[in-house]
N, C-alpha and C positions, 0 to 999 in steps of 0.2 A: 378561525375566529368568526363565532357572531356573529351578524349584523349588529353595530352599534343603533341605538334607538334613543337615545337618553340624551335629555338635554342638561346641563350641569344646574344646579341650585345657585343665583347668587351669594355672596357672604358681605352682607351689608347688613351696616348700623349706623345709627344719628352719631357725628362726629369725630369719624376715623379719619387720620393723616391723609390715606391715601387709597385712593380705590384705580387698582388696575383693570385695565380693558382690553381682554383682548379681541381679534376678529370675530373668532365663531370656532366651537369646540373641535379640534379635530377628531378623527375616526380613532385614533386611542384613548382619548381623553372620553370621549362618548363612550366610549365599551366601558371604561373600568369607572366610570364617573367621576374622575376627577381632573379638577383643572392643572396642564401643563405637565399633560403626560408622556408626548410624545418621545420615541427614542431619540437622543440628540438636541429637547429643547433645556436648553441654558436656564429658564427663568429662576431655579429653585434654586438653582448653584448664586445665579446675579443677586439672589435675594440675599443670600446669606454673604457672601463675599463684599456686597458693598455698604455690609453695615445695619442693611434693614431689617432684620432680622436678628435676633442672638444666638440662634440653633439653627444649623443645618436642616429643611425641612423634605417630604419628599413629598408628590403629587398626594396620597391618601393620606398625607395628614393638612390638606389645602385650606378645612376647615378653620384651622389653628390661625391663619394670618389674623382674625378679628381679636386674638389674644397680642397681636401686637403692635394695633390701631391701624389694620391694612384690611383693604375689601378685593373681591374679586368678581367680575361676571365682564359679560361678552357685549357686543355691539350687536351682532345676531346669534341667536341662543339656537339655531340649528345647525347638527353638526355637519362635517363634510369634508372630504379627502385633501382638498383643499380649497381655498379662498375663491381660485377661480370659480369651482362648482356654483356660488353664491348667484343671485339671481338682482338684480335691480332693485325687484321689489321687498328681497330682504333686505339690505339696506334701508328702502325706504318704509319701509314699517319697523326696521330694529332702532334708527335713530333717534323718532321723538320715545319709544320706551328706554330705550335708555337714558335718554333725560330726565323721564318723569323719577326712575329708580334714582339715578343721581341728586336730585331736585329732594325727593324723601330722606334720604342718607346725609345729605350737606358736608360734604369731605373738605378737606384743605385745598387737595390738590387732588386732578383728576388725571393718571399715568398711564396713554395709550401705548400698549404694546405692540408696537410696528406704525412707521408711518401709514401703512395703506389703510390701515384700521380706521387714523384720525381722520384720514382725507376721504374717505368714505362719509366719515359721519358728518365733517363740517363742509362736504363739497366742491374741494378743491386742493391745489398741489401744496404741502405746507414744507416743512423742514424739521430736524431733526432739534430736540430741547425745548426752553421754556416758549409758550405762543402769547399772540399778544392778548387774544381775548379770551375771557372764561366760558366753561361752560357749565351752569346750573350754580352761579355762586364760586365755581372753586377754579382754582390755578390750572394752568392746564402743562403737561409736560408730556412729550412725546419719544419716547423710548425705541433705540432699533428693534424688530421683531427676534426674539428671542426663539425661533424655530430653527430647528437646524437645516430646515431648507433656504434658510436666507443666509448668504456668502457675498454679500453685500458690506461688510466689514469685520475686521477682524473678531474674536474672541475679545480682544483685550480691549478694543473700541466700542464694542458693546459693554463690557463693563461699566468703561467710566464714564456711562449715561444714567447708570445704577448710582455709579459712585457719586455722581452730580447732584440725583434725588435724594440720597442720603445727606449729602454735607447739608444741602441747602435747608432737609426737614430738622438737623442736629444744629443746626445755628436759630433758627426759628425758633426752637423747643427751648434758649439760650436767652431768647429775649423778653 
């Protein structure tokens, strides 16, 4: 394989339900340019199984979430074998841009994938589900990382953190 080079394209627009966040591209996701492609990550499966979705979707067609009022892009937009490779100062230069992309888009709710994601961005140790403060306007909810390097809880426990952001955006859409 390549050397990966490529940073992923956000998929943002004014007014989408939900825009996921996650770390920063991995070294598969960077080669083939799409997000959440690594072998083993759940997210496309959690998409579709917890409702948020109507079709089954797979990394190259990642573009398609904005057909179903859902965004996607990263906290730091370089990629890397993993999270540790990350440096300080990505972090501190991916934060306030992903505000400002947040801040333009105006989502309902903002779905970090993986707690270390959140606590990266807002600085400190948080917990798993809804948080108390927003950020850029929108609801914040914290999702377990959907990598299959993370064995930090089950299959079915990361699901029904899927299942949560679903019910709670299908009763919302209700009132």
């Amino acid at each position: 394989m390549r050397r990966p080079n490529r940073e992923l394209p956000d998929y943002l627009k004014r007014g989408l339900d939900v825009v996921f966040v996650g770390f920063n591209p991995g070294e598969r996701s960077a080669h083939i340019g799409h997000y959440y492609a690594g072998r083993g990550n759940q997210f496309w499966n959690f998409l579709y199984e917890s409702g948020l979705v109507p079709e089954r979707l797979r990394p190259e067609q990642d573009r398609r979430v904005l057909e179903f009022g859902l965004g996607l892009t990263d906290l730091v937009k370089r990629w890397s074998r993993s999270a540790n490779e990350l440096r300080a100062e990505d972090f501190n230069n991916g934060a306030p841009r992903l505000e400002r992309r947040l801040r333009r888009s105006r989502p309902r709710v903002v779905a970090f994938n993986g707690k270390g994601a959140y606590e990266k961005f807002s600085g400190g140790a948080r917990r798993l589900g809804w948080q108390r403060l927003p950020v850029a306007g929108a609801r914040v909810f914290v999702l377990p990382s959907t990598s299959g390097r993370n064995g930090s809880l089950t299959r079915r426990a990361k699901l029904a953190y899927f299942r949560r952001l679903a019910s709670w955006l299908k009763k919302e859409a209700s009132v």
